[in-house]
Each structure stands twice: as structure tokens, then as C-alpha cells.
ROVOMAR-380812 format. One record per residue (C-alpha): residue in one letter; x, y, z. Coordinates in Angstrom, 2 decimals. Example, Ala and Ser with C-alpha at 12.3 -4.5 7.8 and 13.67 -1.06 7.14 Angstrom:
<lovexs>
@resn=a x=12.30 y=-4.50 z=7.80
@resn=s x=13.67 y=-1.06 z=7.14
</lovexs>
This chain:
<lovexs>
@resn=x x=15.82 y=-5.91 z=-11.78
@resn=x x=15.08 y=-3.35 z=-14.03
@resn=x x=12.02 y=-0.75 z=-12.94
@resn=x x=10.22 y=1.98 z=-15.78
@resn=x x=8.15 y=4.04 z=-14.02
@resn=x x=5.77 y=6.07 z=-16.28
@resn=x x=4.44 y=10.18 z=-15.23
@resn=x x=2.97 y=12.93 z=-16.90
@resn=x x=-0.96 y=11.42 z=-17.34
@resn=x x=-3.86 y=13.43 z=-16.42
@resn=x x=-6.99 y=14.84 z=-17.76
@resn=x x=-6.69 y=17.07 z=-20.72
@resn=x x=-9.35 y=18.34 z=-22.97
@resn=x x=-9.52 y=17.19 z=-26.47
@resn=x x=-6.73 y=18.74 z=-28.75
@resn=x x=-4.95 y=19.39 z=-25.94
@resn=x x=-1.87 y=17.98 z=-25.40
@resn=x x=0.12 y=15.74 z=-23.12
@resn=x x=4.15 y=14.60 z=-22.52
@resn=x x=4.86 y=11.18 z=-20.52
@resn=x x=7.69 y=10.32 z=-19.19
@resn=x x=9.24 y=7.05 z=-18.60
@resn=x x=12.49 y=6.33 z=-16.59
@resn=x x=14.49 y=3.17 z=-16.50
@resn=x x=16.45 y=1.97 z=-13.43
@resn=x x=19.92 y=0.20 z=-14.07
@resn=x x=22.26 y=0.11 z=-16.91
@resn=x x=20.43 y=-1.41 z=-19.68
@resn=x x=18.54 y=1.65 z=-21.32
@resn=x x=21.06 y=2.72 z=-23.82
@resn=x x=21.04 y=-0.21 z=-25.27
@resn=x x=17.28 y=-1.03 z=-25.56
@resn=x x=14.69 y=-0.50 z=-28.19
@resn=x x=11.38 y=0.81 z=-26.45
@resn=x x=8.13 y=1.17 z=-27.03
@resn=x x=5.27 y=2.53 z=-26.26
@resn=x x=2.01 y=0.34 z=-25.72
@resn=x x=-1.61 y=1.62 z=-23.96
@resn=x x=-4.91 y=-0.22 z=-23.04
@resn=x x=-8.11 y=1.68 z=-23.77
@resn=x x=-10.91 y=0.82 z=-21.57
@resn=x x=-12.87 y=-2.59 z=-21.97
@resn=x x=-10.30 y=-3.23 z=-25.04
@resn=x x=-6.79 y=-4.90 z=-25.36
@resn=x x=-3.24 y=-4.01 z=-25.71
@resn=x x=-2.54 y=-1.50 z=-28.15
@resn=x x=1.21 y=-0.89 z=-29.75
@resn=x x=1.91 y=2.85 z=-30.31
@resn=x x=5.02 y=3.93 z=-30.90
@resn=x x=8.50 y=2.39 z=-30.89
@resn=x x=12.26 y=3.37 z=-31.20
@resn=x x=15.32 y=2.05 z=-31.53
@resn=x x=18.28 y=2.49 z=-28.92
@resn=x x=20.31 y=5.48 z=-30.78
@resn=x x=17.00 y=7.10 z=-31.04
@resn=x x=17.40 y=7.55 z=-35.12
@resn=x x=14.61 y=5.78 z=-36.08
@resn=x x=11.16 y=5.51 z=-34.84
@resn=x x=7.65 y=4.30 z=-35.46
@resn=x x=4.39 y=4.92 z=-34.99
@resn=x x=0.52 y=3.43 z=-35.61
@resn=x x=-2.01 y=4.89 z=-37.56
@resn=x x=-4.02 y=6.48 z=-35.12
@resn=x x=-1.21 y=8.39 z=-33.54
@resn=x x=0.85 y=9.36 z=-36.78
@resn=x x=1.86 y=13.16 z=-37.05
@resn=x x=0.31 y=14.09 z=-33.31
@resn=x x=2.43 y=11.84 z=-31.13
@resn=x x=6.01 y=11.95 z=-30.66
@resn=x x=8.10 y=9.61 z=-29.21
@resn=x x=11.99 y=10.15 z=-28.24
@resn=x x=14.69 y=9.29 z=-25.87
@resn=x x=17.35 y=11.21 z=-23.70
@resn=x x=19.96 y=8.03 z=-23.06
@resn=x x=22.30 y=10.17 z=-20.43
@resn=x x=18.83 y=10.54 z=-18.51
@resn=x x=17.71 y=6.83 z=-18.53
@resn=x x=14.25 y=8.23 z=-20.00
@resn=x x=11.18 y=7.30 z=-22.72
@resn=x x=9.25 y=10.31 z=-23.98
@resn=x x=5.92 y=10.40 z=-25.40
@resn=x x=4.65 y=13.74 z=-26.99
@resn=x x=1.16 y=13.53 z=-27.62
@resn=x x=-0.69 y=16.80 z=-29.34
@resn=x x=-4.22 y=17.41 z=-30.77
@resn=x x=-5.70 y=14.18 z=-28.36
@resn=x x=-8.72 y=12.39 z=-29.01
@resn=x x=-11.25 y=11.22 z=-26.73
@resn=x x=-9.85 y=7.68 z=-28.23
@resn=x x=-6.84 y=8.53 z=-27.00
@resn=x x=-7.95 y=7.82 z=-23.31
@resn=x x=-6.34 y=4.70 z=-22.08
@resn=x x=-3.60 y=3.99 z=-19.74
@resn=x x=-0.12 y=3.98 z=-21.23
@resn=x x=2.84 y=1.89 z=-20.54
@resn=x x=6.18 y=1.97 z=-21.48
@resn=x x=7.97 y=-1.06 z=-22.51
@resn=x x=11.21 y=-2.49 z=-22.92
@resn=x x=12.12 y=-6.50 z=-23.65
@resn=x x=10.86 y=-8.75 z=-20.71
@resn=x x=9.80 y=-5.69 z=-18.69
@resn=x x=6.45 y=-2.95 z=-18.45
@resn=x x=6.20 y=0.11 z=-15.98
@resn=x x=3.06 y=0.38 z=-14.29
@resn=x x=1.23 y=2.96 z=-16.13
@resn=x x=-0.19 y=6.17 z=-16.38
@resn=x x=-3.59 y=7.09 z=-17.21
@resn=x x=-4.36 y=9.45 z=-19.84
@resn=x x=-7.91 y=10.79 z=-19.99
@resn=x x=-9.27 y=13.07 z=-22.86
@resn=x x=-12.69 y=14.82 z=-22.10
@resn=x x=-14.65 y=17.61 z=-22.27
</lovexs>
């Protein structure tokens, strides 16, 4: 069974700046497009970045373009999410995902 187990969340001050981590247990990684998804509070899922498995091509929504970065390091087994000049709508807990599985999480706060 593969496991992603997200880190790097906290409380940062807004346009401050963040990196999560995500690493992947087993065999699969290298070959898997991933994304990144989060849940701000009282709201639903949210899709927020995405890349393929090489790591040449990547995506991102609206909100996030030109602050967040996401990449990959495939002889690691681990997701990246670069995150610079936050928002207080920013705050939310962020997963990575991968097809048919989630990690658990990792809040991200932005406040003053």
C-alpha cells in the first residue's frame, strides 16, 4: 500500500513563505503524475498544482500562479510545494495526491 506523508506546515505571516514536503512509500512515484490539492476552512476541495512524472511540465490555478512552486526529486520519492508571498486565503490544510491515494495533510496557516 502506498503511504504520502505531507511536512513543512505551520504558521507564517502573510507574504511569508512556506515549502511542503511530501514523500511516497514504495516503488510507484517515478512513474506518477501528482498533485497538489488543499481544503480551506468551512469550504471544499481545492486543486492547486499538478505535475507530470518527469517533472517537465507542471500546472497551477489561478490563485497560486507565479507564488507557488511545485516540483519533484524522483531518486528521493518526494512532492514539493514552494509557496511565497502567502495570503491569509492561503490557509487551509494541504494534501498531496497521487491516483487512488491522499497523505494526511498538513496545515498551513497565514496570519498576522
Amino acid at each position: 500500500e502506498v503511504q504520502l506523508v505531507e511536512s513543512g506546515g505551520g504558521l507564517v505571516q502573510p507574504g511569508g513563505s512556506l515549502r511542503l514536503s511530501c514523500v511516497v512509500s514504495g516503488d510507484t512515484f517515478s512513474s506518477a503524475g501528482m498533485t497538489w490539492v488543499r481544503q480551506a476552512p468551512g469550504k471544499g476541495f481545492e486543486w492547486v498544482s499538478g505535475i507530470n512524472s518527469g517533472g517537465s511540465f507542471t500546472a497551477y490555478a489561478e490563485p497560486v500562479k507565479g507564488r507557488f512552486t511545485i516540483s519533484r526529486d524522483n531518486a528521493k520519492n518526494t512532492l514539493y510545494l514552494e509557496m511565497n508571498s502567502l495570503k491569509s486565503e492561503d490557509t487551509a490544510v494541504y494534501y498531496c495526491t497521487m491516483p487512488d491515494s491522499w497523505g494526511q495533510g498538513t496545515q498551513v496557516t497565514v496570519s498576522a
